[in-house]
C-alpha positions as semicolon CSV with decimal commas, in nm:
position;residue;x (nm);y (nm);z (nm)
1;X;-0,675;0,378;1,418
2;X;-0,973;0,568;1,322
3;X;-1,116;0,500;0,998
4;X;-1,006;0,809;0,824
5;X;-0,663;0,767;0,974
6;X;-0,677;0,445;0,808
7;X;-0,794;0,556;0,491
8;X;-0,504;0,813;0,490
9;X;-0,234;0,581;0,527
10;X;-0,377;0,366;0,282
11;X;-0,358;0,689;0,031
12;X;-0,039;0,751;0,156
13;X;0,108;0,414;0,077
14;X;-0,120;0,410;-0,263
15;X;0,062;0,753;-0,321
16;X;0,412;0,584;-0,251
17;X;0,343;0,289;-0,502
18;X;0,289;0,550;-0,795
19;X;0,569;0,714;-0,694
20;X;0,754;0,377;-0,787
21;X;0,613;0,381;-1,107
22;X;0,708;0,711;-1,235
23;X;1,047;0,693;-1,058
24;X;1,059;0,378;-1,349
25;X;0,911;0,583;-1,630
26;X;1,167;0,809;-1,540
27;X;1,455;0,566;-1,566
28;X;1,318;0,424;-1,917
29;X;1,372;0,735;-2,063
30;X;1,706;0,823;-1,945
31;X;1,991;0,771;-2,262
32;X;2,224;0,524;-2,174
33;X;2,493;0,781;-2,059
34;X;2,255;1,082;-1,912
35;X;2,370;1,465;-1,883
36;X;2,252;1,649;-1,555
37;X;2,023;1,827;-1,752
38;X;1,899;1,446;-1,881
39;X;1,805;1,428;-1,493
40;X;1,687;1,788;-1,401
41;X;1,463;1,780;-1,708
42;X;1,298;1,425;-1,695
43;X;0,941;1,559;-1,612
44;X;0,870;1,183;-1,492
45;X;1,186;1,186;-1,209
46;X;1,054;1,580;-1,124
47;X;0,628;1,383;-1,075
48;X;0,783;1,144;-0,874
49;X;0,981;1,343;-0,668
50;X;0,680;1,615;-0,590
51;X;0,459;1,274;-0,513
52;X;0,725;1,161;-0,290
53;X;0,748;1,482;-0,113
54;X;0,374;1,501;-0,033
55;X;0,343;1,152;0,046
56;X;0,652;1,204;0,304
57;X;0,473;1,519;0,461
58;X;0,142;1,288;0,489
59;X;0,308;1,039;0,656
60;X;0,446;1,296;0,911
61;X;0,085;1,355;0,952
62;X;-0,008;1,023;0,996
63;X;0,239;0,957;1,258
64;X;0,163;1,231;1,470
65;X;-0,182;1,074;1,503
66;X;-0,131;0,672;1,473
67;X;0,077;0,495;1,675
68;X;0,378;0,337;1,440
69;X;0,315;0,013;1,543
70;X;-0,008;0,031;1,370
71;X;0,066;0,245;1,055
72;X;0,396;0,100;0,952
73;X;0,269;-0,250;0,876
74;X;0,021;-0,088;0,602
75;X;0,376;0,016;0,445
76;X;0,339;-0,350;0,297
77;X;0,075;-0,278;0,122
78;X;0,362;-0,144;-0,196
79;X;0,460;-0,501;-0,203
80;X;0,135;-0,607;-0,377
81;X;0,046;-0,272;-0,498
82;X;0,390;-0,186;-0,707
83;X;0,380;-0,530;-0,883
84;X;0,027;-0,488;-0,966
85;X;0,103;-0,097;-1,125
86;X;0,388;-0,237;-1,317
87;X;0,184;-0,480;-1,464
88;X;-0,109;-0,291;-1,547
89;X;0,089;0,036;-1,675
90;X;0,416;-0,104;-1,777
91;X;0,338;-0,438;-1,921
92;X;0,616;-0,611;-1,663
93;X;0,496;-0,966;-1,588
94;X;0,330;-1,079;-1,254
95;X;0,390;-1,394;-1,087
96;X;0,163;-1,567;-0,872
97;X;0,441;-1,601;-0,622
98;X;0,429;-1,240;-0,579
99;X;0,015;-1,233;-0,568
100;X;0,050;-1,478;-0,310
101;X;0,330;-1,308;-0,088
102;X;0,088;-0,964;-0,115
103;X;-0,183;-1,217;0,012
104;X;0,075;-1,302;0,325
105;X;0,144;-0,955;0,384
106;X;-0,238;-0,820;0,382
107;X;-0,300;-1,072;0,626
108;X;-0,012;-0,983;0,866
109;X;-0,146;-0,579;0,808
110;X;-0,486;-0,709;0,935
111;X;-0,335;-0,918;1,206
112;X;-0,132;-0,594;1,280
113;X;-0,431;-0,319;1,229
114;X;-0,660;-0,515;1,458
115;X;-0,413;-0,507;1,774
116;X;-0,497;-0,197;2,001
């Protein structure tokens, strides 16, 4: 893949991880027993949702110009990335377990990105 391919999957995926984290903000501040206008009106579940959509037409993008064999594996990447948002934004703990899967998974994405 061409460097800027790269760096737009990358984005993409980057994209996809905040996703995750307002798609929680927006659960947090559902009441217990939500209305349809609890859901329609959560400005956090309406961000995610427009980030979701963009990153989804990206990824079209990317597709038509990578081969899936070598863009998919970058899709890892959210395994390390989410963990990390949630515990710099949210405060949700971080195991080193988890840093050290992310480690696993970067190296298979490098292993992965360096096959042509």
């Amino acid at each position: 893949m061409s460097p800027f391919l790269t760096i737009a999957t990358v984005l993409c995926v980057v994209g996809i991880s905040i996703g995750q984290m307002l798609f929680k903000k927006a659960a947090t501040v559902l009441p217990a027993t939500p209305g349809w206008q609890d859901w329609v009106f959560n400005g956090w579940l309406l961000a995610a949702l427009a980030l979701y959509g963009v990153t989804t037409l990206v990824w079209v993008w990317i597709l038509r110009h990578a081969p899936l064999h070598l863009a998919y594996p970058f899709m890892g990447l959210a395994f390390l990335i989410v963990p990390i948002l949630g515990w710099l934004f949210l405060q949700e703990p971080i195991h080193l377990r988890t840093l050290l899967g992310g480690a696993l998974i970067l190296a298979g994405i490098a292993l992965a990105a360096s096959a042509t």
